[in-house]
Backbone bond lengths (Angstrom), bond angles and torsions (degrees), N, CA, C in turn:
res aa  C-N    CA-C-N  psi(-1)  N-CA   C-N-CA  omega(-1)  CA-C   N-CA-C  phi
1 X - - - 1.447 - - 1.534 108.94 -
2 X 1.470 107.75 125.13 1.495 104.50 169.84 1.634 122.15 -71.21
3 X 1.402 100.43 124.45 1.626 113.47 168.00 1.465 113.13 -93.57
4 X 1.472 105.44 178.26 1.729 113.86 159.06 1.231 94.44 -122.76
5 X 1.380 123.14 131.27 1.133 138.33 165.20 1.967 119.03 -111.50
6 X 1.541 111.44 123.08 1.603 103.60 169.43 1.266 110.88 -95.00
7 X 1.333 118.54 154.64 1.597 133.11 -117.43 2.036 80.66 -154.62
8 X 1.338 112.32 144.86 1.414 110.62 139.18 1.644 99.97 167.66
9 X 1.357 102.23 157.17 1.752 121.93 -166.13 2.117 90.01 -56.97
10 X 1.152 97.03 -157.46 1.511 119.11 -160.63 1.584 99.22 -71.32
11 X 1.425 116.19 -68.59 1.370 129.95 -171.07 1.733 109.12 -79.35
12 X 1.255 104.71 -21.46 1.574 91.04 173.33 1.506 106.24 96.68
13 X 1.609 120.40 -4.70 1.310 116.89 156.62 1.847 122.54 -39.87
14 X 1.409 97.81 -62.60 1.812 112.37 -168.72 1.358 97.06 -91.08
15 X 1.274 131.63 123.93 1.433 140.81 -171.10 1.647 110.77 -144.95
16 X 1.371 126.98 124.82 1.099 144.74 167.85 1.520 146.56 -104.91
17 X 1.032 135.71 -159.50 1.523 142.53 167.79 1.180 107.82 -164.05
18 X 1.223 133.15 135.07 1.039 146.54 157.71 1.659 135.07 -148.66
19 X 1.451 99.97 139.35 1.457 97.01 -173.60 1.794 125.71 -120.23
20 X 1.230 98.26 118.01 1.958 110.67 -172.45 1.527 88.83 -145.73
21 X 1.617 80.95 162.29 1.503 126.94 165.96 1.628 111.26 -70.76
22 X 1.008 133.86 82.22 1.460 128.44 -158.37 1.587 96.67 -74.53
23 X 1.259 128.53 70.07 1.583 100.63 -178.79 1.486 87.14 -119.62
24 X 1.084 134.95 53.10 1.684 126.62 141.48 1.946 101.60 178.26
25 X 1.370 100.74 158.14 1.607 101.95 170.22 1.837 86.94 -135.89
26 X 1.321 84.68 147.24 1.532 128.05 177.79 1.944 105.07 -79.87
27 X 1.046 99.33 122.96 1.729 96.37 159.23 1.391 114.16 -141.14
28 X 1.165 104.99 120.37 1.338 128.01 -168.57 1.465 121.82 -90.32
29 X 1.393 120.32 116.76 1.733 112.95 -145.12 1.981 81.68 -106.51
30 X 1.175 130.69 56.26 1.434 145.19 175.05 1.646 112.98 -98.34
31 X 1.078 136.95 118.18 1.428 141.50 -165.71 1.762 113.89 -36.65
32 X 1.339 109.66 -13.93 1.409 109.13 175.10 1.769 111.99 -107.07
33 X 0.869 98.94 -64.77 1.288 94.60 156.56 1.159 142.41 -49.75
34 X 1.562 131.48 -42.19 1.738 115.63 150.68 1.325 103.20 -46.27
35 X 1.568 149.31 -50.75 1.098 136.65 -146.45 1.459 120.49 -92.27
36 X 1.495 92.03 -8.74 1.843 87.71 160.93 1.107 113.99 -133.72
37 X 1.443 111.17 30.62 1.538 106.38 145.22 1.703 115.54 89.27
38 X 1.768 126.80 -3.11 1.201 142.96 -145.58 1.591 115.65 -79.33
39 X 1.438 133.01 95.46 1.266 114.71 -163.32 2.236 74.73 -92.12
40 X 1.859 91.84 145.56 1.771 106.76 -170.75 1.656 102.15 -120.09
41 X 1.342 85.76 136.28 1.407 85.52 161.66 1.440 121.77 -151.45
42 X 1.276 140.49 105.85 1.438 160.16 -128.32 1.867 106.07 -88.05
43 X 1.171 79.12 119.21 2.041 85.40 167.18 1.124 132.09 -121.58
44 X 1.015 141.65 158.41 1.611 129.80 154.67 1.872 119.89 -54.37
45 X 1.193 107.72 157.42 1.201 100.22 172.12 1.343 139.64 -60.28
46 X 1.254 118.55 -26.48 1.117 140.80 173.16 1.582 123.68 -75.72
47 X 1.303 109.04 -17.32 1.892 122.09 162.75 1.339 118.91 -67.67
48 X 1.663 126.35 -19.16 1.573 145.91 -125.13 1.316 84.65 -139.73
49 X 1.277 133.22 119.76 1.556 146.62 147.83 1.259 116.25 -149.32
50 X 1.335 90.66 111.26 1.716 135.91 174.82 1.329 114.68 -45.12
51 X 1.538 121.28 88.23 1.683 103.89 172.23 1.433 136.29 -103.50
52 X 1.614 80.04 11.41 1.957 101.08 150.23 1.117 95.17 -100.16
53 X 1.837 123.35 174.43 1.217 131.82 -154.26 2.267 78.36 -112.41
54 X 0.837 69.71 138.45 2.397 80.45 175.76 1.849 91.18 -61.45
55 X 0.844 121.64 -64.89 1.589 128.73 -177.89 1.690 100.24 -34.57
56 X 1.574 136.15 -17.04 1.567 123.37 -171.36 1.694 86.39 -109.98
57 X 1.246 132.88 14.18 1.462 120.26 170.96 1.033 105.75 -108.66
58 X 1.897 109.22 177.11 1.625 111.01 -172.16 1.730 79.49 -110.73
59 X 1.707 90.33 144.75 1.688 98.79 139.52 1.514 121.81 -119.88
60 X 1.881 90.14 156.95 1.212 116.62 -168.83 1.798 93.60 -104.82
61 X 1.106 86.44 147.05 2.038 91.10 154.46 1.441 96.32 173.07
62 X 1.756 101.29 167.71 1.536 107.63 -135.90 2.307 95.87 -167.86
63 X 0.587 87.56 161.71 1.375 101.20 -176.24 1.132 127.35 25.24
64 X 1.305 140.37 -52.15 1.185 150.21 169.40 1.997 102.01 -98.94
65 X 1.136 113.50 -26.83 1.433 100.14 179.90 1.486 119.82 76.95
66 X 1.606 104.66 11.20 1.410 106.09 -175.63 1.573 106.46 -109.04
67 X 0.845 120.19 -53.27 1.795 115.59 162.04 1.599 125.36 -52.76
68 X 1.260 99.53 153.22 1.425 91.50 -173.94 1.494 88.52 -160.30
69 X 1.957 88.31 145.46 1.918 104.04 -141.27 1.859 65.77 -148.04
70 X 1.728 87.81 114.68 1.605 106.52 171.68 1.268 96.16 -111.20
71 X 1.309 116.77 148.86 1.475 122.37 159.16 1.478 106.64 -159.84
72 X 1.908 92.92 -162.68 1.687 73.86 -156.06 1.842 101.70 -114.45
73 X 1.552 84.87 155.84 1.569 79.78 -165.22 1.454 123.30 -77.71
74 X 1.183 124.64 -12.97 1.415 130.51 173.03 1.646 114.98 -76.31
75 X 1.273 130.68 -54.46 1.278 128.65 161.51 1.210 120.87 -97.42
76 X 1.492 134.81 12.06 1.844 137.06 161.33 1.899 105.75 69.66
77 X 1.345 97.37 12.74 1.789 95.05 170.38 1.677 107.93 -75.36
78 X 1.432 97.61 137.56 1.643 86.23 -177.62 2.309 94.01 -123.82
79 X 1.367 98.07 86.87 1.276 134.32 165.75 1.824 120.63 -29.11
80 X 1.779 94.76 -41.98 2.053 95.70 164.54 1.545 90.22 -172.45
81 X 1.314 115.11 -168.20 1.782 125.28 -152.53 1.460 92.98 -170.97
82 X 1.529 103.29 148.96 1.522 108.18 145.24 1.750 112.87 -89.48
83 X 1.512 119.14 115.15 1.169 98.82 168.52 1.680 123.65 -61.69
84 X 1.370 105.26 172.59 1.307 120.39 178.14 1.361 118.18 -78.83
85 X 1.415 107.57 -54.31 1.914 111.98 149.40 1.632 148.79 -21.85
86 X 2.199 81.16 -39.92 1.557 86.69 -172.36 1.403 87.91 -163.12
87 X 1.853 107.51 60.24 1.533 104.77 -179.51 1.765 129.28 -44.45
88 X 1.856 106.35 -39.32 1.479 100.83 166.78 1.252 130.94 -60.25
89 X 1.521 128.73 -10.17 1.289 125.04 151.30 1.978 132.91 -78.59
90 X 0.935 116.23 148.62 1.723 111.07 152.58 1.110 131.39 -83.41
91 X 1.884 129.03 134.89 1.061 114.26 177.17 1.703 88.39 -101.44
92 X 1.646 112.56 156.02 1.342 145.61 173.95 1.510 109.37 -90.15
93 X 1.404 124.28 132.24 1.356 127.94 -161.00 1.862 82.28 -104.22
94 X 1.472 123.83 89.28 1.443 115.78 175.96 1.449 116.42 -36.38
95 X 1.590 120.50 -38.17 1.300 128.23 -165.63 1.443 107.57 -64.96
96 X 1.890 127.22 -1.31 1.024 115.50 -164.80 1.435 112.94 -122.00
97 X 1.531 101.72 8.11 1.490 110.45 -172.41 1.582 102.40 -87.77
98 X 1.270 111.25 149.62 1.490 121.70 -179.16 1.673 104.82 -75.35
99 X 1.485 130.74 143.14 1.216 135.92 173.23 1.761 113.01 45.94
100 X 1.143 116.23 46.80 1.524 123.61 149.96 1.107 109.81 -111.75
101 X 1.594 106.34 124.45 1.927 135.53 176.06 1.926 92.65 -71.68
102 X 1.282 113.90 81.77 1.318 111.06 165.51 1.402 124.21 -50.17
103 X 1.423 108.87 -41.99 1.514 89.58 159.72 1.811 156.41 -74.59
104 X 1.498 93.31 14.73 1.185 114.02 -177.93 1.913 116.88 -118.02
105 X 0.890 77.37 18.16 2.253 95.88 170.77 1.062 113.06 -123.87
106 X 1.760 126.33 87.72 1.193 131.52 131.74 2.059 106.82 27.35
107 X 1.484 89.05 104.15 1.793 82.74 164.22 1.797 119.01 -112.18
108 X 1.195 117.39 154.41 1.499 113.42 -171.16 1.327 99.02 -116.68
109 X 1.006 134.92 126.02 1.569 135.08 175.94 1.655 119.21 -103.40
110 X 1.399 110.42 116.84 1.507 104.78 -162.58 1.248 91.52 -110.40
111 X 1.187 120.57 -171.85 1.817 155.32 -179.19 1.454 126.44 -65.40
112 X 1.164 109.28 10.15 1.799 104.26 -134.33 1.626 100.90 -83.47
113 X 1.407 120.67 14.55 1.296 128.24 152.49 1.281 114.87 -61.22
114 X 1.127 117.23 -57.32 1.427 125.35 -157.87 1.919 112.38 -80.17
115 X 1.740 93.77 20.28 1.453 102.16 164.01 1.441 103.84 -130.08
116 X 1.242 115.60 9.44 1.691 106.50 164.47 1.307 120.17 -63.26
């Protein structure tokens, strides 16, 4: 079932909305992602509206230069990404949505080493 969920980094600078079917998060055992910890979950663009302006975040990008990992620059939470996989989509940092029981969403664990 589609929800709206509000979304935002640590301090509450980068703040969002977004709307999915939360029935699974992705964890990606890929050198950035084990290391910050990111349970993902992928949308279309059109689910994702930004109510900080993208222009007050930092980007990151890194090896291939095709993903791109915004976060925020005052507390270093990085809130959603374009993956590298499926740059026209956003992935959703689950850990940042307000009132989701993380332990009750199905997690899928992919590969994402074996594209470093």
């Amino acid at each position: 079932m589609v929800e709206t969920y509000l979304g935002s980094c640590h301090c509450g600078a980068v703040r969002f909305e977004v709307d999915m079917d939360l029935d699974h998060v992705r964890v990606c055992d890929c050198s950035l992602c084990r290391k910050r910890g990111a349970l993902n979950h992928r949308v279309e663009g059109s689910q994702l509206r930004l109510l900080t302006p993208i222009d007050e975040l930092t980007l990151y990008q890194w090896h291939t230069r095709t993903a791109r990992d915004y976060f925020c620059p005052t507390c270093g939470i990085l809130p959603f990404r374009r993956p590298r996989t499926a740059p026209d989509l956003w992935t959703v940092n689950v850990r940042c949505l307000e009132g989701v029981d993380l332990g009750a969403i199905p997690q899928r664990h992919l590969p994402g080493s074996r594209l470093d």
